[in-house]
N, C-alpha and C positions, 0 to 999 in steps of 0.2 A: 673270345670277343667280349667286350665290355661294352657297358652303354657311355651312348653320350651325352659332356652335358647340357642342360637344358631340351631332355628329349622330350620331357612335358610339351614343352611351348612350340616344336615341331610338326608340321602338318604327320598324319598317319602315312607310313612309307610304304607303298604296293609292295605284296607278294614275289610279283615276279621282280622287282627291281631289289628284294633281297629276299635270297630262298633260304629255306630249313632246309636243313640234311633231311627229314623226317619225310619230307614233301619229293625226295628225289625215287631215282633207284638204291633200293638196299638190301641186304638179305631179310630173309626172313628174324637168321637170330638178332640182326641189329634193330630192325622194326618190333621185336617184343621184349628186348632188353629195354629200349626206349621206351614203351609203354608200362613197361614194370618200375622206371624211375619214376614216370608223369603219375602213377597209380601213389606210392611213395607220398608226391610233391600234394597230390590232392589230400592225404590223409595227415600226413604234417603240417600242411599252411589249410587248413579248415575248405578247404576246395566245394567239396560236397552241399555245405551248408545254405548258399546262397539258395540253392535247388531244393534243395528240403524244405527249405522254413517256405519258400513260396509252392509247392504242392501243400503242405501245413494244412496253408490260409483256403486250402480247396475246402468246399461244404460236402458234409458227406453225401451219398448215394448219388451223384452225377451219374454212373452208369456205372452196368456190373452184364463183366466186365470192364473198367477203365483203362481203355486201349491207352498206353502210355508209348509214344517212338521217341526213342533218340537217337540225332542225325550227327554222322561221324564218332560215332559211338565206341569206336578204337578197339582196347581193350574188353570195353563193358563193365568198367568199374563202377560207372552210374548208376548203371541201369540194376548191377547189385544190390549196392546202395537204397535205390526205390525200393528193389524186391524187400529190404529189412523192413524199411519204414511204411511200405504196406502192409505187411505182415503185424506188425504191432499195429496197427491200426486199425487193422479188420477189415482193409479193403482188396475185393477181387480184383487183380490187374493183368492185362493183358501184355507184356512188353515186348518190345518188338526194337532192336538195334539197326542201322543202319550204317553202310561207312563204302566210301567209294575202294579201298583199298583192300584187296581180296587178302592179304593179310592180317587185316583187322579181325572179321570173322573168324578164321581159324584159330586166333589168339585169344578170342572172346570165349569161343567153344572151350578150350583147353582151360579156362580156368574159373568157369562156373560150372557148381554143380549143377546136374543133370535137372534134379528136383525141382529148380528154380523157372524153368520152361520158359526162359527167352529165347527166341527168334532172332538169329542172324541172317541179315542181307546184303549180300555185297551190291552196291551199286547206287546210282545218283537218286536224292531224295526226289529231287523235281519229277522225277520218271517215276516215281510210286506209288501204284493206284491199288491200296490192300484191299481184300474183299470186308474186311470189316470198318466199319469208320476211325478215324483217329481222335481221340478224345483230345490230349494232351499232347505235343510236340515240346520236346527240349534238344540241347545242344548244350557241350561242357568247350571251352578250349578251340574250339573249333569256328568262329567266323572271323579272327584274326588270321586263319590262314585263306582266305579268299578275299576277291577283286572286290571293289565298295560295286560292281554292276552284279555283281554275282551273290551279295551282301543283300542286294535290293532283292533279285530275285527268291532269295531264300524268304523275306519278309512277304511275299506277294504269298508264295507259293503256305507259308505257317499259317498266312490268314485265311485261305481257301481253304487248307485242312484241317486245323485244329477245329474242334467245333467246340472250345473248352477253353482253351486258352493254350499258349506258348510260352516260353522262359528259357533266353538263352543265358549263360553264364561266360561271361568272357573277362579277357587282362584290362588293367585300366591303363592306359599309356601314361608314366611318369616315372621321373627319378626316383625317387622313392623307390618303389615298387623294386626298381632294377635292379638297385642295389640292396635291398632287403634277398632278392632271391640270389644276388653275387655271396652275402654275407652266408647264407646257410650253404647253398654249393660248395662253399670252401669245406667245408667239415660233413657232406653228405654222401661225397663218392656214386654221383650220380654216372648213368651214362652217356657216351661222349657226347653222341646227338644233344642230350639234353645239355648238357653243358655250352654247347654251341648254340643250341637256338633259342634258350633261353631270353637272353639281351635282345636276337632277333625278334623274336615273339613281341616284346614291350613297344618296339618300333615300328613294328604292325597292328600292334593292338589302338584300343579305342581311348577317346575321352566323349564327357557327354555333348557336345555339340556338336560329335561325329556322328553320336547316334539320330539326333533330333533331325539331322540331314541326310540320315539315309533312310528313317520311318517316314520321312516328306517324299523321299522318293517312290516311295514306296506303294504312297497314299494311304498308312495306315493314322488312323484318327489316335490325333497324339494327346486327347485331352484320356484315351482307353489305356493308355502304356504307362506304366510305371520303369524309372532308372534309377536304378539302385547302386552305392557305393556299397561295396563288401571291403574288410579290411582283413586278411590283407592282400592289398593287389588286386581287388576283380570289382567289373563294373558289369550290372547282368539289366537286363531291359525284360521288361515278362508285360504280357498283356492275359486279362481274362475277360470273356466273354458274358 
């Protein structure tokens, strides 16, 4: 599946009126073949980055521990990630993965080491009430695959927890973009999921006027949120407190 043209200019297409293979029933080995491409795609097109450079911008000693969650957290290639970038930093962190997909967890387990002492949880963010507080909340990849009412409620639900700030990292919906990620699939040998829902993803994904209308829904105070253009391909929205 290829994109279409002029998908820029296109309203964001719901979820369920076009589904991922990713988002269905599949095996196990297909759900971490796929995650082992999307880990791939993060580390080749600078994925990681937008997420880093705005923890960066954090001041030190906020809290020690700083409880860091990320929601839909797949593989836990992020939350790796963190674990580096806190590590050269000198800051204590608590990480704690989230992902509704009880395959996620297991795929996350099997591929960080032990050392690195994140927490996996299967199950909905909305429903997760930790015994310790949540400093930090992020999200990679993940609110392109939910409803713009389920979009809101994740924004409701980040401002009630985070007591630090949030930073989601998402696709920016346009041509460009689609065909930058068609041009490297050709010579990546990705897997099949990702090959297919890649162009879907772009067509669900966001622009910024989508975000401005769903942090209004939201009623998050939109003079607190920054939107960021990352190149290439991602639009990530982060607020601090």
């Amino acid at each position: 599946m290829g994109c279409n043209a002029g998908i820029e200019l296109k309203p964001r297409i719901s979820p369920r009126d076009l589904p991922e293979l990713m988002d269905g029933d599949c095996s196990y080995g297909d759900f971490h073949g796929c995650l082992r491409s999307l880990e791939q795609i993060n580390r080749w097109l600078m994925g990681y980055r937008p997420t880093l450079s705005w923890l960066k911008r954090l001041p030190h000693g906020l809290a020690d521990p700083l409880h860091i969650v990320d929601v839909g957290c797949g593989g836990g290639d992020l939350l790796r990630k963190i674990a580096g970038w806190a590590r050269k930093r000198g800051t204590v962190v608590q990480l704690t993965g989230i992902d509704l997909n009880p395959f996620a967890a297991r795929a996350a387990a099997e591929s960080t080491p032990e050392e690195l002492e994140i927490a996996w949880v299967t199950g909905n963010a909305l429903e997760y009430r930790p015994r310790k507080p949540v400093h930090v909340v992020v999200s990679s990849l993940m609110a392109h695959h939910l409803e713009d009412e389920e979009i809101v409620a994740l924004l409701r639900w980040m401002e009630a927890t985070a007591q630090v700030g949030w930073f989601i990292n998402d696709l920016e919906r346009s041509q460009w973009s689609c065909r930058m990620f068609g041009w490297v699939e050709r010579i990546a040998g990705w897997h099949k999921f990702v090959r297919h829902d890649g162009p879907v993803s772009f067509q669900r994904a966001f622009r910024e006027e989508d975000w401005i209308r769903l942090l209004a829904a939201a009623e998050v105070p939109l003079q607190a949120v920054t939107v960021e253009h990352w190149r290439p391909g991602r639009l990530c929205v982060g607020r601090r407190k």
